[in-house]
N, C-alpha and C positions, 0 to 999 in steps of 0.2 A: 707871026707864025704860031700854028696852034700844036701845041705840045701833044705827044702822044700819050697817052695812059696806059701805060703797059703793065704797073700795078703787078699784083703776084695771083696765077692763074687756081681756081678751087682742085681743079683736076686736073691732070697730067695732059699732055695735047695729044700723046695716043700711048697705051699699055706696051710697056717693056715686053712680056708675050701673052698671048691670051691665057686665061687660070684653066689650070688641069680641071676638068668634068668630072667631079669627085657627087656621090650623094650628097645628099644634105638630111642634118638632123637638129632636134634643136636641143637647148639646154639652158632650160628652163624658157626665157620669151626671146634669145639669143639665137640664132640662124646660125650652127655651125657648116659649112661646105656648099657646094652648088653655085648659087650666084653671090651668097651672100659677104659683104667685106670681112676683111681677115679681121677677127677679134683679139682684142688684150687682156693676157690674163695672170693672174700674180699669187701666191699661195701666203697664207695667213704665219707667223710668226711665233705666234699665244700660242699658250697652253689652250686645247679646244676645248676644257672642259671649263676653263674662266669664261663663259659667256662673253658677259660684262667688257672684257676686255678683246677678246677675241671681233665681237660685233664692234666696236672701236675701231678695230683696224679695218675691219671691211670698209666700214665708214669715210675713212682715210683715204683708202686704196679707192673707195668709188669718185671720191672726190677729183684724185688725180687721173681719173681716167680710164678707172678698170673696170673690168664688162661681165668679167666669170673671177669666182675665186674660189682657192680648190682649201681645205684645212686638213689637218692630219688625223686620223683617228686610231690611235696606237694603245687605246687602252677602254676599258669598260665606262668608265667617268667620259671622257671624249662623246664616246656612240652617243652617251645619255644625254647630251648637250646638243646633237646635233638638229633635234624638233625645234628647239626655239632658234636656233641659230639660221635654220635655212626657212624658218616663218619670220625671225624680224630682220633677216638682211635685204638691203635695196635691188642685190644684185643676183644670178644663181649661184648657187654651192654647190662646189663637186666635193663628195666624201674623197679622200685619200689612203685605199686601205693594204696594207702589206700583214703578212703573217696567220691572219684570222681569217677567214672565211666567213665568219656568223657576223661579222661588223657592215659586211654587203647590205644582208641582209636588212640588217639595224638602220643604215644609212637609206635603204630603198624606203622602207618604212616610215623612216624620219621627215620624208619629201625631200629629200638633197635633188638638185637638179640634174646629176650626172655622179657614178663613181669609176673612180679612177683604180682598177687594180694592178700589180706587176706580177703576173702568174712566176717569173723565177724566185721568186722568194715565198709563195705562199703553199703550203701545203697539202697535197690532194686534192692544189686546186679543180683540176681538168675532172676531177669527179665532182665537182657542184657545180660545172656548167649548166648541165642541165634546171636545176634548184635556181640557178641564178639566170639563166635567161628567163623559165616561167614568171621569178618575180619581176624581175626589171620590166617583161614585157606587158605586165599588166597594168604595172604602174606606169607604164610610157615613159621608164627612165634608161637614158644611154650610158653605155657603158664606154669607158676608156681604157685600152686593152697598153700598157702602159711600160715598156720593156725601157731596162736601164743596161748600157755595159758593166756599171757595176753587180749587178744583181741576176744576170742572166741565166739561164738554167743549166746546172750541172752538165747534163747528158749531151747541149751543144758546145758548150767550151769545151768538153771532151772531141766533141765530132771536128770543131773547125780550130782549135787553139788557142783560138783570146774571139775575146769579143770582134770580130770583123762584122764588117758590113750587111753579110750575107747571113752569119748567126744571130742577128737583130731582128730582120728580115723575114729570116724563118720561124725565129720565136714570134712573132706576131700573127704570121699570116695560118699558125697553128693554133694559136687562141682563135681568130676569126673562126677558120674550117669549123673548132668544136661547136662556136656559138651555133655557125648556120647551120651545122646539123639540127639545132633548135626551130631554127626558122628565125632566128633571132639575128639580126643586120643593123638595129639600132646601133653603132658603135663608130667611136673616131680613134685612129691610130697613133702613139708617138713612139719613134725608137731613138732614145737619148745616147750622144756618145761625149764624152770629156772633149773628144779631139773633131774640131771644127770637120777638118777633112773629111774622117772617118762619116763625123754624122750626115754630112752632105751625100757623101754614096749611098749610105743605107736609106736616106729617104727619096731621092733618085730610083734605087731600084724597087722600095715599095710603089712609088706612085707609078711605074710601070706594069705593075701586078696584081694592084687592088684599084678600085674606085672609092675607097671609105674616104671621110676627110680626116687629114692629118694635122696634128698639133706637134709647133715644130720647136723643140728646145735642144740645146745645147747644156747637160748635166755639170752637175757640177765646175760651173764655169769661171768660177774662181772672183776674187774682190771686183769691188767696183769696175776701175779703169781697164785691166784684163776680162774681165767679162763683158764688159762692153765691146769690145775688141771684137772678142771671139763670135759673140750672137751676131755683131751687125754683118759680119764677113759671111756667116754660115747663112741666115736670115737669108742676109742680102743676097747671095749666091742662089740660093731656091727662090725667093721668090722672084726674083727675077725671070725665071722660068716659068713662073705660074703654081709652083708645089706650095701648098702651107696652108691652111684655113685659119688656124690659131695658136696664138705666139705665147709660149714664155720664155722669157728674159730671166737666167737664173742668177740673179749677185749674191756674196757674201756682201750683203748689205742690206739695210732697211727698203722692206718691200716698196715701195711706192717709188723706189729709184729704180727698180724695174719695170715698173709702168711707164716712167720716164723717157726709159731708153727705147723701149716697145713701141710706145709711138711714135717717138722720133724716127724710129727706122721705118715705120709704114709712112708717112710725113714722107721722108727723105727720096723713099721710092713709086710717090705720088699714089701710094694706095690710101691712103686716108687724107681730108682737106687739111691741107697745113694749116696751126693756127701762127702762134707770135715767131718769125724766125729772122736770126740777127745776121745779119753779111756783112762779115768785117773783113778788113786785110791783114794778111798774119805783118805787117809793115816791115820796111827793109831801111837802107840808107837814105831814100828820097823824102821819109817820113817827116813831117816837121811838126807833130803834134804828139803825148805819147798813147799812141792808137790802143796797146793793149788797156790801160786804165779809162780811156773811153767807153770800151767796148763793155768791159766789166761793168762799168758805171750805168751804162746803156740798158744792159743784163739788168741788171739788179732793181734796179727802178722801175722794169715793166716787170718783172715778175709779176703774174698774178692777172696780167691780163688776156682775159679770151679769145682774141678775137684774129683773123688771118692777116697776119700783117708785117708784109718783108722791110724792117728794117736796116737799112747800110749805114754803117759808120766804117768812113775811109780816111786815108789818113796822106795823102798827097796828091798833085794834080794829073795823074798816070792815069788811073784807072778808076778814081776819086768820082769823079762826075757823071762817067757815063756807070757806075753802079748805083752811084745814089738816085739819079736819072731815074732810072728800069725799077728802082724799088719803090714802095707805096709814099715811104719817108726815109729821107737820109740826108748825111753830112759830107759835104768833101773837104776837107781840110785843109791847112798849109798855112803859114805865115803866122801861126797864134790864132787864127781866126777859122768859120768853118761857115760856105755855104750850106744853107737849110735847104731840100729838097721837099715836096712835097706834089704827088705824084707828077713827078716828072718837071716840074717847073720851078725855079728858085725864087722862093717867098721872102729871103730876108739873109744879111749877113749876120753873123754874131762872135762875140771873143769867143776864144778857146774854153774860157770860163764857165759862159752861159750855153755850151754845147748840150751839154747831157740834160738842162734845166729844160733847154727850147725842145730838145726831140721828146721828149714826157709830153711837155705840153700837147706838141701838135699828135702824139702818140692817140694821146686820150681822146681830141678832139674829134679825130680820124675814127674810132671807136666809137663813141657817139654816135657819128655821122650813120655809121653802118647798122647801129641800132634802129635810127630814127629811119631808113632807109629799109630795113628791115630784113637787111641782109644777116642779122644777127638776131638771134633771140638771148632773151635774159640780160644780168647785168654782165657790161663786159668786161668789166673792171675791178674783180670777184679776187680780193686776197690782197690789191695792188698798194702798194706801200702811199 
């Protein structure tokens, strides 16, 4: 009997809903909006005016995965750092500017890819629209029209009470109006709120309103595990509707664990090609192996490797088989011992022992395979312990 290969699919077998018809613009060689995939994107750490260490992290961040990366520019030294910073980075730079006005400016100049402003916290902004659409437009740089609940504008929190949905909403699509009194349309939207809910209405009711493409974060979203939470639920919520061109992921944490999570969530909802993803069983009383320390073990030892490839590690004869079965490679366990899978057909038994030893092996092999095959480029085995 000839086994089936069911393997783990590049693309989704049909889209959750088709993506909202937003323009497109780009930033810097980046596709934001229209057709192009939802991008990841993660904000720099460093002091901006440390080069040296600022371009480090980029470095970093591109390594894991990032596509756009925005840095802060909150002081004169910062601006003056921004020419070499967005000339030797891999990837585009969006300036970040709150308060100053003339750092727009500086950041256009500088070739930043994109600037990111939040009109409620910057002064007299709505009087340099004009100053700031002729430059940005000439330099073919986008603007990122950039609303916080924390930061929102006086005059609406007065009009609606706290930051609601509707006060995000209208603080944005009031910066748009000024620009396009310009003629100026280059620009992508985000209206950030702390509270997952909240953010989902306001960018619900923007993408009802506007066609710009939207950059979908969740502020202030608190540590690691809590933030994780919150983005994937809000994320997942909109895009699953089709709303969102470009993600950040906000943790109180070292950036590149927002990258992390960023593509896991696009991975997850078949918007981006899944690469390494491990299917384990959370195990219960039938378990006769101990599945959590496999799985970890499992984890750890492919760290680092590139390449799309659903692994199962299960841990009894339940449901044991037919996941490792469906997966590219896997284990089904029980008795101290654990069939090896390999797409879909059992290759070999092994102890408990030499579990995590054989699934590396055949891990890497299967890697290989996909190189020489050509489904893969580069090495795919980039970091792997």
């Amino acid at each position: 009997m000839t086994a089936i290969q069911l393997g783990m699919p590049s693309v989704p077998a049909r889209p959750l809903t088709p993506r909202r018809k937003s323009r497109q613009i780009m930033v810097g060689n980046v596709a934001v909006g229209g057709d192009a995939p939802v991008s990841v994107q993660s904000m720099t750490t460093t002091l901006t005016s440390d080069v040296n260490a600022t371009l480090q992290q980029i470095a970093e961040l591109t390594a894991s995965g990032c596509q756009i990366v925005r840095v802060a520019v909150p002081s004169q030294d910062d601006a003056d750092a921004l020419p070499a910073i967005a000339r030797k980075s891999q990837i585009p730079v969006i300036a970040d500017i709150h308060f100053q006005p003339k750092y727009v400016f500086a950041a256009i100049d500088a070739g930043c890819a994109a600037v990111r402003v939040n009109p409620g916290n910057i002064k007299q902004f709505d009087d340099k629209i004009a100053e700031i659409a002729k430059a940005a437009s000439a330099a073919g740089t986008p603007i990122r029209i950039g609303v916080n609940a924390g930061s929102l504008d006086k005059r609406l929190l007065a009009k609606h009470g706290r930051a609601t949905p509707e006060a995000l909403v209208e603080s944005a699509l009031w910066e748009c109006s000024l620009f396009e009194e310009h003629d100026f349309r280059d620009i992508k939207i985000s209206v950030k709120h702390n509270d997952p809910v909240v953010m989902i209405e306001a960018y619900r009711l923007l993408a009802e309103r506007c066609d710009y493409p939207l950059h979908l974060g969740v502020t202030e979203a608190g540590p690691a595990f809590q933030g994780t939470i919150k983005s994937a639920v809000a994320f997942g919520a909109l895009l699953a509707q089709g709303i969102g061109d470009t993600i950040r992921v906000s943790l109180s944490a070292p950036p590149v664990e927002e990258i992390k999570v960023g593509n896991q969530i696009l991975e997850s909802l078949g918007l981006r090609q899944r690469g390494l993803e491990i299917v384990s069983c959370p195990s219960c009383g039938r378990a006769q192996v101990d599945v959590y320390k496999l799985a970890e073990e499992v984890t750890a030892g492919l760290d680092g490797l590139k390449v799309p490839l659903r692994v199962a590690v299960m841990g009894c004869v339940v449901n044991g088989p037919g996941e490792a079965r469906e997966a590219d490679l896997g284990v089904a366990s029980g008795n101290g011992k654990g069939q090896i899978f390999v797409k879909g057909e059992v290759i070999k038994t092994v102890p408990e022992s030499k579990i995590v030893e054989t699934l590396i092996e055949e891990a890497l092999k299967l890697a290989e395979q996909m190189q020489a095959d050509g489904v893969i480029s580069g090495d795919p085995i980039v970091d792997i312990a």
